[in-house]
C-alpha positions as CSV (number, residue, x, y, z in Angstrom):
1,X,-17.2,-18.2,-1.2
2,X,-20.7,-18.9,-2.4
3,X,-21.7,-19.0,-5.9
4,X,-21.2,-15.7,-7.7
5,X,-22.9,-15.3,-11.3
6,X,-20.2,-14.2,-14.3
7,X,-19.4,-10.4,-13.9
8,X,-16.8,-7.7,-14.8
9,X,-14.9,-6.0,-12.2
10,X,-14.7,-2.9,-13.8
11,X,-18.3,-2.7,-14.2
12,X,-18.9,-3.6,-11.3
13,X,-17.2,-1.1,-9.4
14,X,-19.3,1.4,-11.7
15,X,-22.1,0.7,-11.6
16,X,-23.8,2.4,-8.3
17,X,-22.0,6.1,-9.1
18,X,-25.2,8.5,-9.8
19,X,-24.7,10.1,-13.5
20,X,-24.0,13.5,-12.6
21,X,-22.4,12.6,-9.6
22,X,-18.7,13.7,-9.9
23,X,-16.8,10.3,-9.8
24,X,-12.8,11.2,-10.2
25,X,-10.8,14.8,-9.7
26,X,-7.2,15.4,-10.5
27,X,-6.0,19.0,-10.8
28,X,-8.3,21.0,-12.7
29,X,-10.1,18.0,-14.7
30,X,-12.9,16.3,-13.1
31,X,-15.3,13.1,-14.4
32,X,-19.1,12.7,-13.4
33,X,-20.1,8.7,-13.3
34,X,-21.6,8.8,-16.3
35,X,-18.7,10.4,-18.9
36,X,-16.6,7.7,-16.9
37,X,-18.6,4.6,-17.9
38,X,-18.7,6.4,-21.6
39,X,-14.8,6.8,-21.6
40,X,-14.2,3.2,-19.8
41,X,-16.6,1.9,-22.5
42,X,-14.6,3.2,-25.3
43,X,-11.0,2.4,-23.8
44,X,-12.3,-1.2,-23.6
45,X,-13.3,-0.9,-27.5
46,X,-9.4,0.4,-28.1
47,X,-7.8,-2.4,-26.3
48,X,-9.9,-5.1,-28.2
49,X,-9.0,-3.0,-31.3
50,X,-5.3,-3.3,-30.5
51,X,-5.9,-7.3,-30.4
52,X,-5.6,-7.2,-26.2
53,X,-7.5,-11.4,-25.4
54,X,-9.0,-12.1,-22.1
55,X,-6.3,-13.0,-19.8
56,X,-3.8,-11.3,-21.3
57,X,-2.1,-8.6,-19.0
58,X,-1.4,-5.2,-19.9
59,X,1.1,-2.9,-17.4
60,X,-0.1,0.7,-16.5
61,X,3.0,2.9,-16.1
62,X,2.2,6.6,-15.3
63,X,1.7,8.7,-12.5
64,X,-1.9,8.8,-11.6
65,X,-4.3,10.7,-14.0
66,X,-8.0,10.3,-14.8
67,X,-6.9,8.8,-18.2
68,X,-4.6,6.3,-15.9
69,X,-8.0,4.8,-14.3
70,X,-9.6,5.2,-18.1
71,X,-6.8,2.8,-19.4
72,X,-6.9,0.5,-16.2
73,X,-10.6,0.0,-16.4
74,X,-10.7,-0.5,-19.5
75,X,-8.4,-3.3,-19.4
76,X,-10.5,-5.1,-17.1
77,X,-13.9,-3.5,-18.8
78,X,-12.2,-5.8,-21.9
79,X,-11.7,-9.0,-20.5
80,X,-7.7,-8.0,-20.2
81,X,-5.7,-8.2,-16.2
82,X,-4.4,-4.5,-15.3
83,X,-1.1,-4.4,-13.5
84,X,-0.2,-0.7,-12.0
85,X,3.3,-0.1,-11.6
86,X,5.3,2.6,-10.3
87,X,6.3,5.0,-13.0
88,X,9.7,6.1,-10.9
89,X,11.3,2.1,-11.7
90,X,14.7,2.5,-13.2
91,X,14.6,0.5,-16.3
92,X,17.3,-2.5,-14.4
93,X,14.1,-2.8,-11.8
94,X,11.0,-2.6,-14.3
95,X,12.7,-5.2,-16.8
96,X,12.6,-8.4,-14.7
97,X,8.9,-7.6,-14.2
98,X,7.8,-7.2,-17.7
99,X,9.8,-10.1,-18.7
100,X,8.7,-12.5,-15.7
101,X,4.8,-10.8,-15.8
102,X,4.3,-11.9,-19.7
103,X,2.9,-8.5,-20.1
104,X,1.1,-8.1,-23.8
105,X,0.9,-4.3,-24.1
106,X,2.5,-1.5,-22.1
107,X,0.4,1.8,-21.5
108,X,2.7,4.7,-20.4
109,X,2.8,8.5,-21.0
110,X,4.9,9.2,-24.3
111,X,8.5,10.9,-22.7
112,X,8.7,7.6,-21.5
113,X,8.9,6.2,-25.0
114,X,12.5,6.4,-25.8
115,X,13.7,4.8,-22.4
116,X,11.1,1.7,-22.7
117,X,11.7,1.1,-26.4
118,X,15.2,0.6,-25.6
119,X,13.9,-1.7,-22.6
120,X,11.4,-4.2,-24.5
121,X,13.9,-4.3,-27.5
122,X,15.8,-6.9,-25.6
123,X,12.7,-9.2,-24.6
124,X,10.9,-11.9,-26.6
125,X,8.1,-11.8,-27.1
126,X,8.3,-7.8,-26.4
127,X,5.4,-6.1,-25.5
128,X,3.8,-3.1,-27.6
129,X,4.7,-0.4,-25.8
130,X,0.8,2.2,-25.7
131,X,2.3,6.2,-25.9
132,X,-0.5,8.0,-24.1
133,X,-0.7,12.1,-23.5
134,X,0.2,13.9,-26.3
135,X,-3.1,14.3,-28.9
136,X,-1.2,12.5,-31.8
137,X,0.1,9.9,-29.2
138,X,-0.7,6.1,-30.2
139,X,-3.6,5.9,-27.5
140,X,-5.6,9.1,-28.1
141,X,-5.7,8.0,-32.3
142,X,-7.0,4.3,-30.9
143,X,-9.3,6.0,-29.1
144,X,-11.0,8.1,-31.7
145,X,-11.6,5.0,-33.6
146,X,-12.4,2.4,-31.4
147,X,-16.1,1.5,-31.0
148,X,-17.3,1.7,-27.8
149,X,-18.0,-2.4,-26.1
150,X,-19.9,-3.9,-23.4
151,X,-18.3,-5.8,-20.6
152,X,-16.5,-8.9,-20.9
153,X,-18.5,-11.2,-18.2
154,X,-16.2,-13.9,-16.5
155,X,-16.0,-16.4,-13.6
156,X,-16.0,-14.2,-10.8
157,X,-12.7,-16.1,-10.1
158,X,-11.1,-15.6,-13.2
159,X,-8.2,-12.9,-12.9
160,X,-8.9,-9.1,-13.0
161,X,-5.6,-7.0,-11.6
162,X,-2.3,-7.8,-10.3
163,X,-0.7,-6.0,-7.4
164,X,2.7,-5.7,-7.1
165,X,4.1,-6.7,-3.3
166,X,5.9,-3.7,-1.8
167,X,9.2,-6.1,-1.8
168,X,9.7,-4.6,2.5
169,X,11.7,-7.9,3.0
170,X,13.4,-8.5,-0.5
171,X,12.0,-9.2,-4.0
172,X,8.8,-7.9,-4.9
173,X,6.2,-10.8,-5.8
174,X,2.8,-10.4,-8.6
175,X,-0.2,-10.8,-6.4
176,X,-3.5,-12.0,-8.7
177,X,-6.8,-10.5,-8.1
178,X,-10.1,-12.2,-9.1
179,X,-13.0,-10.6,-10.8
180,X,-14.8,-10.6,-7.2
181,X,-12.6,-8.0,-5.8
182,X,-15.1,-5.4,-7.1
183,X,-17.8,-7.0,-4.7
184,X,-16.3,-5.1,-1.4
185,X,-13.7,-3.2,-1.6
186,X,-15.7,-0.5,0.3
187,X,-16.6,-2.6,3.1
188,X,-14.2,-1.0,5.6
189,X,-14.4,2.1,4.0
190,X,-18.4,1.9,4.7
191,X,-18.2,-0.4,7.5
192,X,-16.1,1.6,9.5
193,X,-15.5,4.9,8.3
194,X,-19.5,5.3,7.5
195,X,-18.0,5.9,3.9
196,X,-21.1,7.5,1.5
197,X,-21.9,8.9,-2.1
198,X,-21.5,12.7,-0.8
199,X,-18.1,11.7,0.4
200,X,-15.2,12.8,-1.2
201,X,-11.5,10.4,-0.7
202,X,-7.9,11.0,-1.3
203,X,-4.7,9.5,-0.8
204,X,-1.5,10.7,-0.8
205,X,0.0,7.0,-1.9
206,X,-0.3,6.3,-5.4
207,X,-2.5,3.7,-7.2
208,X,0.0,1.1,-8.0
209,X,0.0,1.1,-4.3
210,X,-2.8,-1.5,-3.0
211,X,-3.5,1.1,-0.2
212,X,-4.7,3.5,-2.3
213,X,-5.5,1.5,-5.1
214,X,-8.1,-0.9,-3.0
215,X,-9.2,1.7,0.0
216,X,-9.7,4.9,-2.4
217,X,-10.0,4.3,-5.9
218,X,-12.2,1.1,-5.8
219,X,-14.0,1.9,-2.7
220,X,-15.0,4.7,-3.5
221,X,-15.8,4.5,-7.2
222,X,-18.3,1.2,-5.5
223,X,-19.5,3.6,-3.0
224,X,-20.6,6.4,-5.5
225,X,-18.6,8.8,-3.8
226,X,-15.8,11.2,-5.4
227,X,-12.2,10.0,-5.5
228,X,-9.1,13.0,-5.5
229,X,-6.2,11.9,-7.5
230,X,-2.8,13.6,-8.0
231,X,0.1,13.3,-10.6
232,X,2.6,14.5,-7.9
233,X,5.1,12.6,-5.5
234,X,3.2,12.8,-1.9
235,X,5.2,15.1,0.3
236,X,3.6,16.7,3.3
237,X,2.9,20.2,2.2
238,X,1.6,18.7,-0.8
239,X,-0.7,17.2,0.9
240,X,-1.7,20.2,2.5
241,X,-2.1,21.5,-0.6
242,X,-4.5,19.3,-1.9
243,X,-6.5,19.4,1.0
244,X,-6.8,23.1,0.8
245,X,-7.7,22.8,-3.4
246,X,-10.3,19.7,-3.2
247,X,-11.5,19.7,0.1
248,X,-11.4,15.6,1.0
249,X,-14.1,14.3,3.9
250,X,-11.4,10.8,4.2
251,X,-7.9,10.9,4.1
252,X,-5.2,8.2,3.6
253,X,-1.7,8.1,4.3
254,X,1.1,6.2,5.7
255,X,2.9,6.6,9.0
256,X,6.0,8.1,7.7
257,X,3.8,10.7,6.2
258,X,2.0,11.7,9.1
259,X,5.4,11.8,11.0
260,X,6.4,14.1,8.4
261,X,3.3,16.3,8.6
262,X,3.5,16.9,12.4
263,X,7.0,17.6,12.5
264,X,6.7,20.4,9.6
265,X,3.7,21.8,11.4
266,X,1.5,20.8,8.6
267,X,-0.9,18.5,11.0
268,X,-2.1,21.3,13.1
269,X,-3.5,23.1,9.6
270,X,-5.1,20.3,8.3
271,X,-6.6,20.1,11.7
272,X,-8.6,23.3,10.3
273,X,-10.2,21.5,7.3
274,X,-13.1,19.5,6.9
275,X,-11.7,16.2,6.9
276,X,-14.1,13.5,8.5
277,X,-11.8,10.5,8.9
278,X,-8.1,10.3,8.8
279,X,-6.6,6.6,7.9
280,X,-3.3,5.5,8.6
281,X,-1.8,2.1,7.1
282,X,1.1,0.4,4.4
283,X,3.1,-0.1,8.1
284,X,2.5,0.1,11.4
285,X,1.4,3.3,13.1
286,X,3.6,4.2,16.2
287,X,1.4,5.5,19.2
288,X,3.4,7.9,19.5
289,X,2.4,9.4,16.4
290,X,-1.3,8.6,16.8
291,X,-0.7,10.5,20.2
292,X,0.4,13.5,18.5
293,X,-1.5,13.9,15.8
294,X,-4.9,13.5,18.3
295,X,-3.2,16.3,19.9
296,X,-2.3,19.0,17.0
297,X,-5.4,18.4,15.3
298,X,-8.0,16.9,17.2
299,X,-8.8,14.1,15.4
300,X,-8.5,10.1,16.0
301,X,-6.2,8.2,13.8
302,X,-8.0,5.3,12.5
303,X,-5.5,2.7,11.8
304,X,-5.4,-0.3,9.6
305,X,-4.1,-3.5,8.7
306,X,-3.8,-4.8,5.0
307,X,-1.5,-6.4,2.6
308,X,-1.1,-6.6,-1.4
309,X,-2.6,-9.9,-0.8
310,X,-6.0,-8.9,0.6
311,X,-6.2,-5.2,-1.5
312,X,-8.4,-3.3,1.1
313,X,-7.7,-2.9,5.1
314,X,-8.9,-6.4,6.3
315,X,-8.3,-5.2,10.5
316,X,-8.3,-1.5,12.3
317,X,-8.2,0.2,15.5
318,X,-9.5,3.4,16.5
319,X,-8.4,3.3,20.1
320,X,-4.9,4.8,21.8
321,X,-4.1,0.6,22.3
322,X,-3.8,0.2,18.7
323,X,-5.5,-3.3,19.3
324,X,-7.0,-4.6,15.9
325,X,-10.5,-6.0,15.5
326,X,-11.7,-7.3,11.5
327,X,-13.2,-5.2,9.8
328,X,-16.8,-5.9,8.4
329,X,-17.3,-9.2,6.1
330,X,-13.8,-10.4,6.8
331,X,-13.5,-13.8,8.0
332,X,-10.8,-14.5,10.7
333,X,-9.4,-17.6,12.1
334,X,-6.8,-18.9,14.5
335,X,-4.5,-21.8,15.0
336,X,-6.6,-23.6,17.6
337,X,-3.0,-25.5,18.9
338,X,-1.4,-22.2,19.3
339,X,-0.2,-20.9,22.3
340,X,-2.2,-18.0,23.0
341,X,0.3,-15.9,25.4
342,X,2.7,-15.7,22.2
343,X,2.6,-13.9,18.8
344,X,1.1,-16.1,16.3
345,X,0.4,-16.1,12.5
346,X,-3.6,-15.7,11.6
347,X,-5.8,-16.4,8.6
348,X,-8.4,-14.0,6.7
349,X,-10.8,-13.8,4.2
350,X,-12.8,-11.8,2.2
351,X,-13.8,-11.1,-1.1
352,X,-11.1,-9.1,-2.1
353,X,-8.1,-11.8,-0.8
354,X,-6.4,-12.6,-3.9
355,X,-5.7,-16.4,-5.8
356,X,-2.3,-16.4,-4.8
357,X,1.4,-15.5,-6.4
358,X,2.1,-15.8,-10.1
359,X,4.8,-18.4,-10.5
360,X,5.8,-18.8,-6.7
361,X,4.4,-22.1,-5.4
362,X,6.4,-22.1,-2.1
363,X,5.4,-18.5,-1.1
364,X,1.8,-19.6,-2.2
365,X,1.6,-23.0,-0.2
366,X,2.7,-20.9,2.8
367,X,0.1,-18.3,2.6
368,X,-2.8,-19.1,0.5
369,X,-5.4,-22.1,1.5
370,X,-8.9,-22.8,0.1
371,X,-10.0,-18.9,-0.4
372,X,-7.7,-17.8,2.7
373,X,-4.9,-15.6,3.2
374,X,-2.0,-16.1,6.5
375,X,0.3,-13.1,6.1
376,X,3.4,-13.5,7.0
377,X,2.9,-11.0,10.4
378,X,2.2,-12.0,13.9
379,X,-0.5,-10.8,16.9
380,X,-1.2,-11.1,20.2
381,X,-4.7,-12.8,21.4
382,X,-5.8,-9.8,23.4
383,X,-9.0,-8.9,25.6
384,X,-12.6,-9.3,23.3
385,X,-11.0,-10.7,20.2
386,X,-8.9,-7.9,19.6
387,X,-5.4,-8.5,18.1
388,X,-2.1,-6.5,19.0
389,X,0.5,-6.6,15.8
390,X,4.1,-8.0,16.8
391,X,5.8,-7.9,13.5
392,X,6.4,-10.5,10.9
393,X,7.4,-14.0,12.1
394,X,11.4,-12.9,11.1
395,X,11.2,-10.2,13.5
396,X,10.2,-12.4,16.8
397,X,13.7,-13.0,18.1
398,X,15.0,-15.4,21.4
399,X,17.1,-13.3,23.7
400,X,18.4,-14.6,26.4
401,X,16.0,-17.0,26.5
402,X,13.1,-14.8,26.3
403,X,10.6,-13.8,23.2
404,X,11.5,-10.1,21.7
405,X,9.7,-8.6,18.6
406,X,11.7,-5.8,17.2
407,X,8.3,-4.1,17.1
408,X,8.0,-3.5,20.8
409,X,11.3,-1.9,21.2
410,X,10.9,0.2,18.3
411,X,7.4,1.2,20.0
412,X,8.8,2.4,23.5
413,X,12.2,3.7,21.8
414,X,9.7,5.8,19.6
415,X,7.7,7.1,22.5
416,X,11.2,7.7,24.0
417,X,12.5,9.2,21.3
418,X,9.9,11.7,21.0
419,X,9.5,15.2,18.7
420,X,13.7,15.1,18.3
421,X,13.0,11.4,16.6
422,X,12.4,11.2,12.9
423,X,12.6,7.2,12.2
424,X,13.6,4.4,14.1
425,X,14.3,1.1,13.3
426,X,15.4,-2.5,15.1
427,X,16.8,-5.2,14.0
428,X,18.3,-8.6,14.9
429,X,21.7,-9.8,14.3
430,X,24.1,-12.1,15.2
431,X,27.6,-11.6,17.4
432,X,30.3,-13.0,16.8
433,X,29.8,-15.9,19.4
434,X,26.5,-16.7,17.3
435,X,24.5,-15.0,19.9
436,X,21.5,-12.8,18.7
437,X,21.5,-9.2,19.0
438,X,19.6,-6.2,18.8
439,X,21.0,-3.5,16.5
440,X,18.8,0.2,16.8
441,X,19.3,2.3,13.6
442,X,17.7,6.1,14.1
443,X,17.3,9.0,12.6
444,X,17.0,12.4,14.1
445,X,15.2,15.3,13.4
446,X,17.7,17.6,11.5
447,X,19.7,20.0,14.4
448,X,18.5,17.6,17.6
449,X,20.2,14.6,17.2
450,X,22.0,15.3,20.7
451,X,18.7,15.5,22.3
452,X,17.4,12.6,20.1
453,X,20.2,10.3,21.5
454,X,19.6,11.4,25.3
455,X,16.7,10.6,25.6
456,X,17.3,7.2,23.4
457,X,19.5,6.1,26.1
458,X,17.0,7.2,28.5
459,X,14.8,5.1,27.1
460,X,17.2,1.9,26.4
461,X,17.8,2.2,30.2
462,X,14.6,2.2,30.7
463,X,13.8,-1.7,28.8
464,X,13.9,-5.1,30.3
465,X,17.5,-5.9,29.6
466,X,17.0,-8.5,27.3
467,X,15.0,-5.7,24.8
468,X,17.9,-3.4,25.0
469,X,19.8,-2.7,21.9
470,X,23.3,-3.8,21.6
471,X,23.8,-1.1,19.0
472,X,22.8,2.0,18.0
473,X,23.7,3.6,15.0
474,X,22.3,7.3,14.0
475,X,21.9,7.5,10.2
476,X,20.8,10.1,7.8
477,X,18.1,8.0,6.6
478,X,16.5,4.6,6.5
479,X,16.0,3.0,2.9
480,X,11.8,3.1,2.0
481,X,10.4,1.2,-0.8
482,X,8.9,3.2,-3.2
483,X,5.1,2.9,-1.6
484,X,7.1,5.1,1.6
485,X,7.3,1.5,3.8
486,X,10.5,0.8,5.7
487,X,12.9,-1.4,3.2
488,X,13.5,-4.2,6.6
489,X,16.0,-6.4,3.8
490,X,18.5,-3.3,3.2
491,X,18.4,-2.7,7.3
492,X,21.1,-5.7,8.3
493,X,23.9,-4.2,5.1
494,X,23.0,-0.5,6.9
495,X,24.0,-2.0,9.9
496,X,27.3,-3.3,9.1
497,X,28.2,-0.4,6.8
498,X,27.9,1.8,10.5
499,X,30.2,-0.7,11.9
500,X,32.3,-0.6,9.4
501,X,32.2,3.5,9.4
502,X,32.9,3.3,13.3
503,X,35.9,1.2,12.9
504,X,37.9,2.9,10.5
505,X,37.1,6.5,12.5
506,X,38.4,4.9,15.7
């Protein structure tokens, strides 16, 4: 990276909003730029009042509100390290990250009060626990007399957010952000979307979500442009709803969201708004739904490729291929020893690729390397640079001698599949003569699961016989974090619990 004078993240990302420009909506409340930087400015004042130092971390734990990005700014705005987290946690999965994150303060809404007390009552040091909402609450009296305070400047590498990893393949890991990840967040936003100030973003993930935390919230608040938040659990009407109330030009969601939309008919009405681009990322987009969606709406599905590690979308694809090409001011490089006919690991960089893990030198030797990140995914070399994603390393398998991802035969099973197909996922396992195996969980669209597994055989019969599943097992449901992504480390137990469920019926 070269030589970036001290700033503030938080300022930073304010900074280029116009004053009366409106900068944040949620329901009926809306924000221009400039009453922003005036309530950031005075939330920074409360948090230095409360004694929060520079460095010290503070945990956001609400569903998303204007006054959630007040209090999260205003961390940074302070000096402080903001860490969103998702407000749904049961207290048994929140503890172990207070505890292991070091947290100083905890900003929440105040029903949550009794339930955290409880919580940080058995930690040392505890954290002060920050009731926000009600007009008495702890936060809005801080508020009132708090002094408004500039920016804290600091080393552009010097810690700014954490982002919580969406723990797909087991336990979640604290990703730090530097300072400079206010520099270009909007660079695919701009780059490739043709992102500006008149624009107007939404997403139907939540903020603690680096999806939506990186690609909506600080992109757009860096690109001027008006950013739609909601306090409610994305569902697809839901997001039909908001579409219809705030009119968004740029909407991101995930896959499983999109499936959802198309299949409750709610694409082909939001194919009659004015939405300008339509991202899909947090997992990988099946051409099958890209297909669809193109065709009850009319409009491309841009995809993308990012990771808690990198904040904003560091690859994309606008094409029916799905083949990924870097997105403006990110940096890619290959192994050159690599056998370019197989799946190999790449690395990026950009100014929003984080320092690395908090407390996990192995998982940060592996990954992290002199300002770059290598995910733990693999791609294909394909024709002019582009890339074609084959799963995380895990997921490549030997089969009878031959190289399988699980990701290409849950891409033609999908297309198979079809409207009668709801989710679909492949695994590896191994037999009982220490062979490995393909294992198909699926999930059919409620009333056509007989269709659904027709033309799943249909299309088994149709793969190379080293892709085909050994299994197949038709489940109510596959287990999703809470960020909507496919939970790959509960898959093998879902697997054996079907066996197990097959067994005692026969």
């Amino acid at each position: 990276m070269n030589t970036i004078p001290p700033m503030n993240a938080a300022q930073t990302l304010l900074e280029a909003g116009a004053a009366q420009a409106i900068a944040l909506e949620c329901g009926d409340e809306r924000v221009s730029y400039a009453d922003l930087r005036a309530r950031v400015r005075q939330s920074a004042g409360s948090w230095r009042a409360l004694g929060l130092q520079p460095g010290e971390r503070v945990v956001v734990l609400a569903p998303d509100s204007i006054d959630w990005v007040v209090a999260y700014l205003g961390i940074i705005w302070a000096g402080g390290v903001a860490i969103g987290v998702n407000p749904r946690l049961s207290a048994a999965e929140l503890g172990p990250i207070l505890q292991e994150s070091d947290v100083r303060f905890v900003w929440h809404e105040a029903d949550s009060q009794v339930v955290l007390a409880s919580l940080v009552a058995t930690m040392d040091p505890a954290p002060v626990l920050v009731a926000s909402g009600a007009p008495d609450s702890f936060w809005c009296r801080a508020l009132a007399q708090a002094d408004p305070i500039e920016p804290l400047l600091q080393d552009a590498q010097a810690p700014a957010l954490w982002i919580g990893t969406s723990g797909t393949t087991g336990v979640s890991k604290g990703v730090i952000h530097a300072q400079r990840v206010a520099l270009q967040p909007h660079a695919f936003a701009t780059g490739v979307l043709g992102l500006r100030p008149t624009d107007r973003l939404y997403a139907s993930s939540k903020l603690f979500f680096a999806y939506a935390l990186g690609n909506s919230l600080l992109a757009g608040l860096r690109a001027g442009a008006t950013v739609i938040l909601d306090r409610q659990w994305p569902e697809a009407e839901r997001v039909l709803a908001m579409v219809r109330q705030h009119h968004p030009t740029i909407v991101f969601c995930v896959p499983t969201l999109y499936s959802r939309m198309l299949q409750s008919g709610v694409a082909q009405q939001l194919g009659q708004q004015n939405i300008r681009q339509v991202v899909s990322a947090g997992e990988f987009l099946p051409a099958s739904v890209r297909s669809a969606w193109r065709e009850a709406t009319g409009q491309q599905i841009v995809s993308g490729y990012g990771t808690s590690e990198t904040l904003c979308l560091m690859l994309y694809s606008d094409s029916d291929q799905g083949w990924l090409l870097p997105t403006p001011g990110t940096q890619l490089r290959r192994d050159p020893g690599a056998d370019p006919a197989l799946p190999q690991r790449i690395w990026l960089r950009s100014s929003t690729v984080a320092l690395g893990y908090w407390n996990r030198p192995q998982a940060q030797a592996d990954g992290f390397q002199d300002g770059w990140y290598c995910p733990g995914d693999m791609f294909l070399l394909r024709d002019g640079g582009r890339l074609e994603y084959a799963g995380r390393n895990d997921d490549m398998l030997k089969i009878s001698g031959r190289w399988v991802s699980t990701l290409w035969v849950e891409q033609a099973l999908g297309q198979a599949g079809g409207p009668s197909l709801q989710q679909l996922a492949c695994i590896g396992v191994s037999t009982d003569a220490g062979l490995t195996a393909l294992a198909l969980l699926a999930v059919a669209v409620p009333g056509q699961q007989a269709v659904a597994a027709q033309r799943i055989e249909a299309g088994i019969e149709a793969l190379p016989p080293y892709r085909r599943p050994h299994w197949v097992h038709w489940v109510d449901a596959l287990p999703l974090t809470a960020t909507g992504k496919l939970q790959r480390a509960r898959l093998l137990g879902l697997h054996r619990a079907a066996l197990a469920l097959e067994a005692a019926s026969t």
